[in-house]
CHARMM internal coordinates of N, CA and C (Angstrom, degrees):
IC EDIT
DIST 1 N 1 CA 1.4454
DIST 1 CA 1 C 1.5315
ANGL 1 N 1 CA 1 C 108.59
DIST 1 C 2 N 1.2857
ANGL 1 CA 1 C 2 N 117.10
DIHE 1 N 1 CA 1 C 2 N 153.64
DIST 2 N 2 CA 1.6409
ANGL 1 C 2 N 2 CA 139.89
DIHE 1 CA 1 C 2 N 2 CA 179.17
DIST 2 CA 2 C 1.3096
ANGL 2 N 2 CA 2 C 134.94
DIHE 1 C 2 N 2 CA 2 C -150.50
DIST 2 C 3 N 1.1799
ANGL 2 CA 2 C 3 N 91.39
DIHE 2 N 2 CA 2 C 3 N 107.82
DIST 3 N 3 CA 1.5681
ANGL 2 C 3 N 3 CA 91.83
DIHE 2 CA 2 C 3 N 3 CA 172.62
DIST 3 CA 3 C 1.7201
ANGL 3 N 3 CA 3 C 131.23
DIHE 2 C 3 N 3 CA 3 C -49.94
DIST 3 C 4 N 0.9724
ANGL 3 CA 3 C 4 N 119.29
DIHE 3 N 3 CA 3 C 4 N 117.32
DIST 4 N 4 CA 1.6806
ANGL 3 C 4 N 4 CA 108.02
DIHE 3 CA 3 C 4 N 4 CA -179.60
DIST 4 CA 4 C 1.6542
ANGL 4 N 4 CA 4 C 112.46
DIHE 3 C 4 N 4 CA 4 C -127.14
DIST 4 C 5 N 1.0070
ANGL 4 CA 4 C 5 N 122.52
DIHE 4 N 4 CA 4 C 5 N 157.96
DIST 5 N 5 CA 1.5297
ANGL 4 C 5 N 5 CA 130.38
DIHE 4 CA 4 C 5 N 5 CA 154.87
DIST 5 CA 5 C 1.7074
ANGL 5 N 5 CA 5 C 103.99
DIHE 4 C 5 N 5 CA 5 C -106.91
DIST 5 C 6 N 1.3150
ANGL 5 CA 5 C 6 N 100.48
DIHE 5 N 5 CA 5 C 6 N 119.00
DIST 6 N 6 CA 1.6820
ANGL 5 C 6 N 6 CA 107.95
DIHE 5 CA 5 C 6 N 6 CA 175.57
DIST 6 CA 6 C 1.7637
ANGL 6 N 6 CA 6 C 103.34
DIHE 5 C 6 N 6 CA 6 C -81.56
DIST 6 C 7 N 1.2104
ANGL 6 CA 6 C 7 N 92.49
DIHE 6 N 6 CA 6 C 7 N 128.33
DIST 7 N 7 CA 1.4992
ANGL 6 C 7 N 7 CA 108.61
DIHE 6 CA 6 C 7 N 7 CA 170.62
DIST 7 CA 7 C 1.4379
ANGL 7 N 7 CA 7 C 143.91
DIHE 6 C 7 N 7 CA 7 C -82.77
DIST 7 C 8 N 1.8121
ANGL 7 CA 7 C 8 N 91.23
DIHE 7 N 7 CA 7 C 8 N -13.53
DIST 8 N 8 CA 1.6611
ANGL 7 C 8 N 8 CA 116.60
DIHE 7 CA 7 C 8 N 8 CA -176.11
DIST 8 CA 8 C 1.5228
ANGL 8 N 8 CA 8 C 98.72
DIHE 7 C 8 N 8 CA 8 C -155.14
DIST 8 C 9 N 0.8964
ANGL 8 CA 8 C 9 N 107.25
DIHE 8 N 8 CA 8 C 9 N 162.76
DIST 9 N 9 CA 1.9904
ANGL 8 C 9 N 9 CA 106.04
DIHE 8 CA 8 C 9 N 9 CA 157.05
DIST 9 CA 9 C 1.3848
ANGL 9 N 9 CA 9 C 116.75
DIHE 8 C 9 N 9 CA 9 C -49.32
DIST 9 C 10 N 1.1917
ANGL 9 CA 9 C 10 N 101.95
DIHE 9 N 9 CA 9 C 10 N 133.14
DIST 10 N 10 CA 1.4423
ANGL 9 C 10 N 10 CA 113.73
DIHE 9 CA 9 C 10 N 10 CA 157.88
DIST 10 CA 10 C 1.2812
ANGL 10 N 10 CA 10 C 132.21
DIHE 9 C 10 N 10 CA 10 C -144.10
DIST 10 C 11 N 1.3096
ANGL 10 CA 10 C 11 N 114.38
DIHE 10 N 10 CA 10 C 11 N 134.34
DIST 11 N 11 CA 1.7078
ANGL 10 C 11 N 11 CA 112.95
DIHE 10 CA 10 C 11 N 11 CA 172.58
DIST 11 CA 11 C 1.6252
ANGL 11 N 11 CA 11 C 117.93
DIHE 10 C 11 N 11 CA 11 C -93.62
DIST 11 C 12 N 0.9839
ANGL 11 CA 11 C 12 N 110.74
DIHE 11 N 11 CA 11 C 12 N 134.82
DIST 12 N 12 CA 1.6658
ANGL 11 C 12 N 12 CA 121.08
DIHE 11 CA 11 C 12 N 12 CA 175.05
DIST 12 CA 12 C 1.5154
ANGL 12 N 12 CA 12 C 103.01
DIHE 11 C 12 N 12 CA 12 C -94.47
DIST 12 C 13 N 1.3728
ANGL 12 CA 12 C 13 N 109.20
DIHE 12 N 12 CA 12 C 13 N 116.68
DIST 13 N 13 CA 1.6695
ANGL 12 C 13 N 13 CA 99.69
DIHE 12 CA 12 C 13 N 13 CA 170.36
DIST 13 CA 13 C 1.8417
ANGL 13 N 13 CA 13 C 103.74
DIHE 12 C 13 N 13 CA 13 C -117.73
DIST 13 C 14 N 1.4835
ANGL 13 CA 13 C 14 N 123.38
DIHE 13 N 13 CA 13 C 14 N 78.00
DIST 14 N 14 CA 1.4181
ANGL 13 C 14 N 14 CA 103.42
DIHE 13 CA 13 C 14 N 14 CA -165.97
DIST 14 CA 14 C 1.4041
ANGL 14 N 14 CA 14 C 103.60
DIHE 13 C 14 N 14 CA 14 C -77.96
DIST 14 C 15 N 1.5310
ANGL 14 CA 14 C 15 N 135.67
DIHE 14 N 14 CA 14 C 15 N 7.17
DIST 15 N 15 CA 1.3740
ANGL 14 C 15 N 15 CA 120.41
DIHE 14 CA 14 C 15 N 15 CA 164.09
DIST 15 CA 15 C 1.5793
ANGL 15 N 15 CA 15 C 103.80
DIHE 14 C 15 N 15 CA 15 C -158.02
DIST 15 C 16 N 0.8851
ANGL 15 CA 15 C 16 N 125.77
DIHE 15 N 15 CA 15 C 16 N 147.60
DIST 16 N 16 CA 2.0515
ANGL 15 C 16 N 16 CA 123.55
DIHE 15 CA 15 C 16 N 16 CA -165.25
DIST 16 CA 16 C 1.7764
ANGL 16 N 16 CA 16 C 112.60
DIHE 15 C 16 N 16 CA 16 C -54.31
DIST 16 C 17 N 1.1170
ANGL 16 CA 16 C 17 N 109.15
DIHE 16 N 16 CA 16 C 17 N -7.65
DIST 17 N 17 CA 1.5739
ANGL 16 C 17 N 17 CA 79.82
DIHE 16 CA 16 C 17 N 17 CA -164.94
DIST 17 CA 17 C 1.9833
ANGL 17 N 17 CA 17 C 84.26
DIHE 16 C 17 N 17 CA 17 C -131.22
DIST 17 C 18 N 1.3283
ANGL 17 CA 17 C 18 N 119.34
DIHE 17 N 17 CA 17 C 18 N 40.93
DIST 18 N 18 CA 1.5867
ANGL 17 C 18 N 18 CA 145.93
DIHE 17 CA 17 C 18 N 18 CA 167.34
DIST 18 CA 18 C 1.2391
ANGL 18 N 18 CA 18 C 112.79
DIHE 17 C 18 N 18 CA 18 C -130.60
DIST 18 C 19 N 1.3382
ANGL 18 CA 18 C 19 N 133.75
DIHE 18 N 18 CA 18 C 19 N 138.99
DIST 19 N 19 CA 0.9714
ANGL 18 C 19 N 19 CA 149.50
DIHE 18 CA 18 C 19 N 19 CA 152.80
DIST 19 CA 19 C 1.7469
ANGL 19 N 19 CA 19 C 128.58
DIHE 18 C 19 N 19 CA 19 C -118.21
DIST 19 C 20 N 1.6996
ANGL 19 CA 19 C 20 N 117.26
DIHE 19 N 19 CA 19 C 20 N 129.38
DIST 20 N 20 CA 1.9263
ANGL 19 C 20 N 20 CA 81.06
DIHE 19 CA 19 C 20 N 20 CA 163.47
DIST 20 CA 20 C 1.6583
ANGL 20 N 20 CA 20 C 88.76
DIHE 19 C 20 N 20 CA 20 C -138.91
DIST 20 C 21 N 1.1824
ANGL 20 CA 20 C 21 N 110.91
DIHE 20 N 20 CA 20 C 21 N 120.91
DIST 21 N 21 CA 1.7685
ANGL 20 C 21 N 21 CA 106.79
DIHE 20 CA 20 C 21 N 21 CA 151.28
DIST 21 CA 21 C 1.0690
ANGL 21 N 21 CA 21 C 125.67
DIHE 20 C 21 N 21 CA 21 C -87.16
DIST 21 C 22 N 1.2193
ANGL 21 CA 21 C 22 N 111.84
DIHE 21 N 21 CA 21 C 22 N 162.05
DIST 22 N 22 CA 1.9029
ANGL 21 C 22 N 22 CA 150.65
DIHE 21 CA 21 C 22 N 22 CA -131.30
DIST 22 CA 22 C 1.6898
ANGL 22 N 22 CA 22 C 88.11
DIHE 21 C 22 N 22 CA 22 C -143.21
DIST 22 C 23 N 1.7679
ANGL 22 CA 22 C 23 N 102.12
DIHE 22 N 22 CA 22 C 23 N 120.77
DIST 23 N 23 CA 1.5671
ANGL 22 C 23 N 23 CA 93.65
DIHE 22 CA 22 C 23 N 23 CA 153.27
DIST 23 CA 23 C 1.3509
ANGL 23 N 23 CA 23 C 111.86
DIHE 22 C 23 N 23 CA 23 C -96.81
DIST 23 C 24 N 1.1243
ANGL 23 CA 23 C 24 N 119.56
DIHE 23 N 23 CA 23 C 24 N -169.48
DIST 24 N 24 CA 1.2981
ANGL 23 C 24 N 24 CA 127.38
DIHE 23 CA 23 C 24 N 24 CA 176.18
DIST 24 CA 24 C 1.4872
ANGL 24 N 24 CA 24 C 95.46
DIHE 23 C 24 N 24 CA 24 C -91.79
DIST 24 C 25 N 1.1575
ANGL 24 CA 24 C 25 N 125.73
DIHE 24 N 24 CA 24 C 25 N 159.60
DIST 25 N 25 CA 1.5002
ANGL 24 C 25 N 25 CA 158.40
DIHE 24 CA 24 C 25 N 25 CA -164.55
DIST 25 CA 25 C 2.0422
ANGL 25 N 25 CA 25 C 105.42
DIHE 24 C 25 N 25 CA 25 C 40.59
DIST 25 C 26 N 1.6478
ANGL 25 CA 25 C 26 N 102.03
DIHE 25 N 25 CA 25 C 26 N 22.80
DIST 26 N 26 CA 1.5674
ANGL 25 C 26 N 26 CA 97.27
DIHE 25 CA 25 C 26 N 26 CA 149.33
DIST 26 CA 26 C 1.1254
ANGL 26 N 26 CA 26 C 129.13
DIHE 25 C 26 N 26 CA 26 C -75.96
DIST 26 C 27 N 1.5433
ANGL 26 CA 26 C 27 N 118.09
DIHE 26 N 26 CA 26 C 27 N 152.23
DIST 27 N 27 CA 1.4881
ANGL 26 C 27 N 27 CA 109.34
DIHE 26 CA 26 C 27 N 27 CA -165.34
DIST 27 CA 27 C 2.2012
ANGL 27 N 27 CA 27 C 85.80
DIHE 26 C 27 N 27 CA 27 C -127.93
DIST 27 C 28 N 0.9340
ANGL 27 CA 27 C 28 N 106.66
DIHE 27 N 27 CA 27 C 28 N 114.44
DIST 28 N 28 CA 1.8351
ANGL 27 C 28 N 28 CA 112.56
DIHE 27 CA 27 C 28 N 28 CA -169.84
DIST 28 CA 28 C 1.3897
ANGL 28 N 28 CA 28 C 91.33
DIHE 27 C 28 N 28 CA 28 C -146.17
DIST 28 C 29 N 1.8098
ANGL 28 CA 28 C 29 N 84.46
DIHE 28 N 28 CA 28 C 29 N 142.75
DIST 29 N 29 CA 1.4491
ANGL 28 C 29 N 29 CA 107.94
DIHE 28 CA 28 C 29 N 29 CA 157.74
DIST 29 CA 29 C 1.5331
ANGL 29 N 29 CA 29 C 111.97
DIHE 28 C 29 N 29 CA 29 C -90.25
DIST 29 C 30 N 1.6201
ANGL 29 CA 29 C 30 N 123.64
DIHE 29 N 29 CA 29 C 30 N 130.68
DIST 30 N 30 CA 1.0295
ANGL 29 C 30 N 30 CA 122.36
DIHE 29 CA 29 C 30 N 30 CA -154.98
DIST 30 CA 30 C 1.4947
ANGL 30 N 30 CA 30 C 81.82
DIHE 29 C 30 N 30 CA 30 C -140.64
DIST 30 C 31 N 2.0430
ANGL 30 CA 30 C 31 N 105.43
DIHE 30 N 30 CA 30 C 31 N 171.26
DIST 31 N 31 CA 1.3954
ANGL 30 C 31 N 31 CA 116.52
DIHE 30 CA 30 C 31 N 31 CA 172.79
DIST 31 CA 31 C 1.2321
ANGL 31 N 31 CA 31 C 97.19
DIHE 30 C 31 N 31 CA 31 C -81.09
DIST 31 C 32 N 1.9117
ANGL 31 CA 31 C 32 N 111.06
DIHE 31 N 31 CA 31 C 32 N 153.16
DIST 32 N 32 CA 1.5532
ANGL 31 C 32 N 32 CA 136.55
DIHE 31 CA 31 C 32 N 32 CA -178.68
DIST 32 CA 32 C 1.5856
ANGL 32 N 32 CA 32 C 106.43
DIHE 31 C 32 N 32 CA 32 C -26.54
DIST 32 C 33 N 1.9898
ANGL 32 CA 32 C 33 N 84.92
DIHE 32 N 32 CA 32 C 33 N -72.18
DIST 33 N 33 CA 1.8695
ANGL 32 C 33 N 33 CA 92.76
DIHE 32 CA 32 C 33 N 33 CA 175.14
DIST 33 CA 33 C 1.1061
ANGL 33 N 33 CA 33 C 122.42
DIHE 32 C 33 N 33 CA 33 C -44.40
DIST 33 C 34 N 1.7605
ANGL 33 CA 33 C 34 N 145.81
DIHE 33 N 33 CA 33 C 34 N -36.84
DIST 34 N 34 CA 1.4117
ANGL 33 C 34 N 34 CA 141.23
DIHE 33 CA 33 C 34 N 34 CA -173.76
DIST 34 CA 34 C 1.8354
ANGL 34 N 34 CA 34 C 96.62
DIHE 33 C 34 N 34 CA 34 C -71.83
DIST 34 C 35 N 1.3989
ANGL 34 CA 34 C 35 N 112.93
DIHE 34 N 34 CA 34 C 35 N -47.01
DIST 35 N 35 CA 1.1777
ANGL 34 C 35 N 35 CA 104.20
DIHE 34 CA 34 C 35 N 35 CA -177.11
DIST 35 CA 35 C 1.2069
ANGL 35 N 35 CA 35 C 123.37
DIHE 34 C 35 N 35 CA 35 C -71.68
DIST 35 C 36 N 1.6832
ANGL 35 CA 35 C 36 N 134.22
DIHE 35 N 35 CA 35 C 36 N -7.47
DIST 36 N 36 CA 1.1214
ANGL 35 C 36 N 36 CA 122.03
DIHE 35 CA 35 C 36 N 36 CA -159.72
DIST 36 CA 36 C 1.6976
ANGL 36 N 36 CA 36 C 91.21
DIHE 35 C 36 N 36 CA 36 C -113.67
DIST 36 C 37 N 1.6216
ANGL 36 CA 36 C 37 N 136.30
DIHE 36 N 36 CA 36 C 37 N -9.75
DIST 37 N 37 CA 1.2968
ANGL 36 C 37 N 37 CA 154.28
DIHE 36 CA 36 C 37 N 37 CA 164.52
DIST 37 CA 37 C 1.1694
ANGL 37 N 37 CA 37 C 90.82
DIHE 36 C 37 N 37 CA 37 C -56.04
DIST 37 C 38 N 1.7248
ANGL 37 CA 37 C 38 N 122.91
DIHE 37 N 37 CA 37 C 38 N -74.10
DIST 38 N 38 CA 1.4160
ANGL 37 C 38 N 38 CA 129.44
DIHE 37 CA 37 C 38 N 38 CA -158.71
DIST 38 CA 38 C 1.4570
ANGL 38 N 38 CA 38 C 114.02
DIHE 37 C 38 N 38 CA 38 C -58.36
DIST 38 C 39 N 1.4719
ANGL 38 CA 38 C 39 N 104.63
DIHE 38 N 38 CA 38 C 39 N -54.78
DIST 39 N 39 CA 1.9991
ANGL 38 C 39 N 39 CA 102.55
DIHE 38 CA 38 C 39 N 39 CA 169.75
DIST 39 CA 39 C 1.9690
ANGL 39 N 39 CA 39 C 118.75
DIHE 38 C 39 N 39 CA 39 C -49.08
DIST 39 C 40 N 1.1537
ANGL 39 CA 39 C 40 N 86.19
DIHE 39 N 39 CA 39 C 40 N -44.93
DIST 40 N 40 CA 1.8332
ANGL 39 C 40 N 40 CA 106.12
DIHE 39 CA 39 C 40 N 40 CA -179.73
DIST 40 CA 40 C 1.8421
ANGL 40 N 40 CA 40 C 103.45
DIHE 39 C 40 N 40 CA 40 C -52.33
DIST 40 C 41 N 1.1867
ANGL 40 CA 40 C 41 N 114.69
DIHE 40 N 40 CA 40 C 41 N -22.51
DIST 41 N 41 CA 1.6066
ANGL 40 C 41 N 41 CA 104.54
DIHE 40 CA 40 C 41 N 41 CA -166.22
DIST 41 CA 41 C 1.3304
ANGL 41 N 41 CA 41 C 89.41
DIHE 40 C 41 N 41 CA 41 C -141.81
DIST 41 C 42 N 1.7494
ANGL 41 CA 41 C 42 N 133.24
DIHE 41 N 41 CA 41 C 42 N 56.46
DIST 42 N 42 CA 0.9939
ANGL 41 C 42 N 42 CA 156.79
DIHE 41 CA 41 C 42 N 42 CA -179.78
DIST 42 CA 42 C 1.7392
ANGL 42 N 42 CA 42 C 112.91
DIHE 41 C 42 N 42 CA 42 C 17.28
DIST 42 C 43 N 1.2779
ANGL 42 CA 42 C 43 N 136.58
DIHE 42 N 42 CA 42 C 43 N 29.52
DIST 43 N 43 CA 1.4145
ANGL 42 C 43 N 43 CA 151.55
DIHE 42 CA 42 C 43 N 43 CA 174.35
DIST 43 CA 43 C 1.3670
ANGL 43 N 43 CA 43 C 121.19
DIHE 42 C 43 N 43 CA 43 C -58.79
DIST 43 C 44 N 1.2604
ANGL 43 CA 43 C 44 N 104.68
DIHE 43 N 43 CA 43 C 44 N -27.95
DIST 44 N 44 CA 1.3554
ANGL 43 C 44 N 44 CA 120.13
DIHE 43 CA 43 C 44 N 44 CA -136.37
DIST 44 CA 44 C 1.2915
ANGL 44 N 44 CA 44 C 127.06
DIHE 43 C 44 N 44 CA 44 C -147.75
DIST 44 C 45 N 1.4291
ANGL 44 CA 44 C 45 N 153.87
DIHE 44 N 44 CA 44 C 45 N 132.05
DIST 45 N 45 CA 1.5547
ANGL 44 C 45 N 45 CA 144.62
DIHE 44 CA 44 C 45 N 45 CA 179.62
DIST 45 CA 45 C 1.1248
ANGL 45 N 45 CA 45 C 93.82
DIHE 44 C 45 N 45 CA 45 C -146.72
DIST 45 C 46 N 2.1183
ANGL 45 CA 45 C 46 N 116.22
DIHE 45 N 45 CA 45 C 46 N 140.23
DIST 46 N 46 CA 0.9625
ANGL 45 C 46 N 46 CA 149.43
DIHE 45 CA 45 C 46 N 46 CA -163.10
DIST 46 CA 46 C 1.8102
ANGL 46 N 46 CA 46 C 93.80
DIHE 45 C 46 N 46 CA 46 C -78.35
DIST 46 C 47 N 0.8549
ANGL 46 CA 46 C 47 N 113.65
DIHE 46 N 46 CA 46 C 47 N 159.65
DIST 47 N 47 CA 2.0650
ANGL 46 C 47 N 47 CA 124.07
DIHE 46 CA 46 C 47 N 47 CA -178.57
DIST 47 CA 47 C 1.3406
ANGL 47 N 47 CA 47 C 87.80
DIHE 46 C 47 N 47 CA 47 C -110.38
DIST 47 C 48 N 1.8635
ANGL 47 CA 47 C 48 N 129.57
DIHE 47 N 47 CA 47 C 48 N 119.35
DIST 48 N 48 CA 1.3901
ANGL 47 C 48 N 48 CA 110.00
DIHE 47 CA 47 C 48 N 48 CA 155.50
DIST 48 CA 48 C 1.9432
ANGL 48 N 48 CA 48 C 90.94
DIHE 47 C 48 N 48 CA 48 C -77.70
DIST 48 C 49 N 1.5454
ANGL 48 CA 48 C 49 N 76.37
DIHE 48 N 48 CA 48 C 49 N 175.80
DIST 49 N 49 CA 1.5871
ANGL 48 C 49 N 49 CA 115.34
DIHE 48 CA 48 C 49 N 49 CA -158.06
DIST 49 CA 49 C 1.5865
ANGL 49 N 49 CA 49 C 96.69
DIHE 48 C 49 N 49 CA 49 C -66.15
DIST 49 C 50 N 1.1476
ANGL 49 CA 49 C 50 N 121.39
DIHE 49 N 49 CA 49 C 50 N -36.15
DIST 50 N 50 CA 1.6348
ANGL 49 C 50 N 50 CA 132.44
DIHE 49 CA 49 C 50 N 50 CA 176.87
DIST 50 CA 50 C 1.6606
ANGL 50 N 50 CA 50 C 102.28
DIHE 49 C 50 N 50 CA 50 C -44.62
DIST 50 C 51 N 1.6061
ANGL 50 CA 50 C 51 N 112.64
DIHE 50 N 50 CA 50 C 51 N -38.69
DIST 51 N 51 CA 1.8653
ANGL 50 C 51 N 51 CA 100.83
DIHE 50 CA 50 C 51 N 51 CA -149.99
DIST 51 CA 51 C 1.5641
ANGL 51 N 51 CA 51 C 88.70
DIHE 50 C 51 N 51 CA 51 C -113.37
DIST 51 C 52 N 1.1862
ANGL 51 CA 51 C 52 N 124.58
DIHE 51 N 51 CA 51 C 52 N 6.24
DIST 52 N 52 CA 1.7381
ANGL 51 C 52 N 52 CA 136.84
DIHE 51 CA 51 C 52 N 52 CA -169.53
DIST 52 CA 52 C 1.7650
ANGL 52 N 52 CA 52 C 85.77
DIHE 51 C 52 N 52 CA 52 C -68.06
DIST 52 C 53 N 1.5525
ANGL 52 CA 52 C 53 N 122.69
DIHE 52 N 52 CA 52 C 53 N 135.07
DIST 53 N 53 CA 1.2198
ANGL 52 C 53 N 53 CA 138.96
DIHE 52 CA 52 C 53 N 53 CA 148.10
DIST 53 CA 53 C 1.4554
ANGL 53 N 53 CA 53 C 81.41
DIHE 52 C 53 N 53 CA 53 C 121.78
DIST 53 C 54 N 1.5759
ANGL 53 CA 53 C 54 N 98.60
DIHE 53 N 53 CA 53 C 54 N -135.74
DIST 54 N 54 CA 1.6868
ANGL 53 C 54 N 54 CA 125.36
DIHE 53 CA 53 C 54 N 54 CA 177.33
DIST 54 CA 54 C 1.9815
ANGL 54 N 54 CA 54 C 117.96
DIHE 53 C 54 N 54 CA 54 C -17.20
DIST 54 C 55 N 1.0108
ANGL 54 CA 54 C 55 N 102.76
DIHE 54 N 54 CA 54 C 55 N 115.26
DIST 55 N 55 CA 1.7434
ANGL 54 C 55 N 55 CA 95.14
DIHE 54 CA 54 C 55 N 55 CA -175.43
DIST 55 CA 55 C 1.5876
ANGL 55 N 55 CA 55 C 98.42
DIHE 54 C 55 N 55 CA 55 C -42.55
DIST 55 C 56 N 1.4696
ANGL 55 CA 55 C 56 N 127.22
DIHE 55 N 55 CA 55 C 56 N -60.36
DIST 56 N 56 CA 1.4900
ANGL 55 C 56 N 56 CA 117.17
DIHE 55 CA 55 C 56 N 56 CA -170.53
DIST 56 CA 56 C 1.8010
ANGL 56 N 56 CA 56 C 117.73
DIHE 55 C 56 N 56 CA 56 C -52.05
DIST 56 C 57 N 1.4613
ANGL 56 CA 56 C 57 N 99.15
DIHE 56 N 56 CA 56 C 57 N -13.08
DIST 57 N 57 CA 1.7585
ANGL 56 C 57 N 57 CA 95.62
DIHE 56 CA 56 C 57 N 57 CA -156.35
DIST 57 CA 57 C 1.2505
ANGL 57 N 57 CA 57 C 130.05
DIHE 56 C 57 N 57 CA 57 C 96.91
DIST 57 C 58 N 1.3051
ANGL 57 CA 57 C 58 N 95.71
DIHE 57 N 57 CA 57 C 58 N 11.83
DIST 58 N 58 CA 2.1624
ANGL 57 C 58 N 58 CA 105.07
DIHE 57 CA 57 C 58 N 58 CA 175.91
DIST 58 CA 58 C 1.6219
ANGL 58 N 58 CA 58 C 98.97
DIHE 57 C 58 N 58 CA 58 C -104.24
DIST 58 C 59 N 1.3321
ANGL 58 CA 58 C 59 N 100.33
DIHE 58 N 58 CA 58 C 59 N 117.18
DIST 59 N 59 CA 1.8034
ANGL 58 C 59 N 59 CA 92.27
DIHE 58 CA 58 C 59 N 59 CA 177.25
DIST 59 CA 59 C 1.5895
ANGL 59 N 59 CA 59 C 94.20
DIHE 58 C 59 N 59 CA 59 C -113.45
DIST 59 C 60 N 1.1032
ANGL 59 CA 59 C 60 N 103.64
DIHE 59 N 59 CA 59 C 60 N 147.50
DIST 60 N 60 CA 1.7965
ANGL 59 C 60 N 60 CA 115.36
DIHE 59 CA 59 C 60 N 60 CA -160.37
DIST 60 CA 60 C 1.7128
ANGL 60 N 60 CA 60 C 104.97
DIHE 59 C 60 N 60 CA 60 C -87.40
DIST 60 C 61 N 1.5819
ANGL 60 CA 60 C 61 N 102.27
DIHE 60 N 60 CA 60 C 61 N 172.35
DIST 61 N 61 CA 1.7239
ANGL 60 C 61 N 61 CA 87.86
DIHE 60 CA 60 C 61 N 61 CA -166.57
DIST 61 CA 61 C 1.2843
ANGL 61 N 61 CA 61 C 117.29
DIHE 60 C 61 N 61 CA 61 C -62.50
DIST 61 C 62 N 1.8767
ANGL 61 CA 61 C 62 N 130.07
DIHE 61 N 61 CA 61 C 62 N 172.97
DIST 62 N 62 CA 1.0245
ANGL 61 C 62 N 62 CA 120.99
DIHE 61 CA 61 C 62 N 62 CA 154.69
DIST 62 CA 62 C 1.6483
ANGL 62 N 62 CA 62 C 121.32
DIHE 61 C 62 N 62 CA 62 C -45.03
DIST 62 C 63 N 1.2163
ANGL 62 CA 62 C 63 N 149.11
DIHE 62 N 62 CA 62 C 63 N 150.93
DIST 63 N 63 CA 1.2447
ANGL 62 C 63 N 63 CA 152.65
DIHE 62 CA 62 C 63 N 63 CA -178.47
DIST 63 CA 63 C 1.5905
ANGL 63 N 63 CA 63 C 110.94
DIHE 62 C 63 N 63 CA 63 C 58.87
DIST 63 C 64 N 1.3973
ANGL 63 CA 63 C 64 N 127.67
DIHE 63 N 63 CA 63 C 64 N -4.86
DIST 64 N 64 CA 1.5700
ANGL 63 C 64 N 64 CA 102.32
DIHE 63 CA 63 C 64 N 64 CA -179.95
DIST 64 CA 64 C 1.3525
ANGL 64 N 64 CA 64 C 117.47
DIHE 63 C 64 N 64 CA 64 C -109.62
DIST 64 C 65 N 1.2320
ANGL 64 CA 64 C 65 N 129.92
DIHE 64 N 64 CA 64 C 65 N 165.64
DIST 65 N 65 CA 1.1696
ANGL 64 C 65 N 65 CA 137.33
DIHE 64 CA 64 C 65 N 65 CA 178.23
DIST 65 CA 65 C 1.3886
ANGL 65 N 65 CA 65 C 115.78
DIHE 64 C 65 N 65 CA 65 C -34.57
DIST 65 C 66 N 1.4402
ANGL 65 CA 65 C 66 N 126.93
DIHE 65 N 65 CA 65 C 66 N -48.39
DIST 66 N 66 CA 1.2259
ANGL 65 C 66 N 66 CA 129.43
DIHE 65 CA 65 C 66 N 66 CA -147.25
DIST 66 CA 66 C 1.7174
ANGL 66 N 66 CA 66 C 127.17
DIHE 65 C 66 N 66 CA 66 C 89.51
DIST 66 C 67 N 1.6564
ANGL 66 CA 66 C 67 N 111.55
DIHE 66 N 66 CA 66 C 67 N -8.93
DIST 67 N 67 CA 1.3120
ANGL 66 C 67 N 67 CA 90.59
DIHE 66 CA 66 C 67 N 67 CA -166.91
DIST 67 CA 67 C 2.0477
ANGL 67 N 67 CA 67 C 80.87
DIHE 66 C 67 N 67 CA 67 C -116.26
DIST 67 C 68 N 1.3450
ANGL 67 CA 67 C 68 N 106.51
DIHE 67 N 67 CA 67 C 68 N 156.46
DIST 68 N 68 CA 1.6874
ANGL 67 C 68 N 68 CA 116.10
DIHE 67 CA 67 C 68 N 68 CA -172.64
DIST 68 CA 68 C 1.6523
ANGL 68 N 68 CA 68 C 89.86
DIHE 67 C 68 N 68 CA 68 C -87.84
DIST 68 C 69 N 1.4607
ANGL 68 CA 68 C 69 N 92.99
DIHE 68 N 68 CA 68 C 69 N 144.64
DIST 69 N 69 CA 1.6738
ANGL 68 C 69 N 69 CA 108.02
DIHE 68 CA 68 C 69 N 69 CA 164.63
DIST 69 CA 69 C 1.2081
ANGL 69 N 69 CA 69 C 119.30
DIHE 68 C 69 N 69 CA 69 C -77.08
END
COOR INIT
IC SEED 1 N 1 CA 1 C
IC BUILD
């Protein structure tokens, strides 16, 4: 699995009679193969693990809400 932000549309066809599209500015965890299609035909860039959660890159504690008192 991989995290990606799609950069353009994309369709995933992992077998002919399936389909799933991707808009552009989705941010999904997808299988390796969808992600490594999407980077391959420039759509797409992998999230390292650092910027995964919070748009800035602050992921909040284990167990709390996320929002400060």
């Amino acid at each position: 699995m991989a995290r990606v932000r799609f950069l353009k549309d994309f369709d995933y066809r992992p077998t002919g009679n399936s389909l799933t599209a991707y808009l552009a500015g989705m941010e999904e965890t997808v299988k390796r193969e969808c992600a490594d299609q999407a980077i391959a035909e420039g759509k797409a860039v992998e999230l390292p693990a650092a910027t995964r959660g919070k748009p800035n890159g602050e992921n909040p504690e284990p167990g709390s809400t996320g929002q400060e008192a």
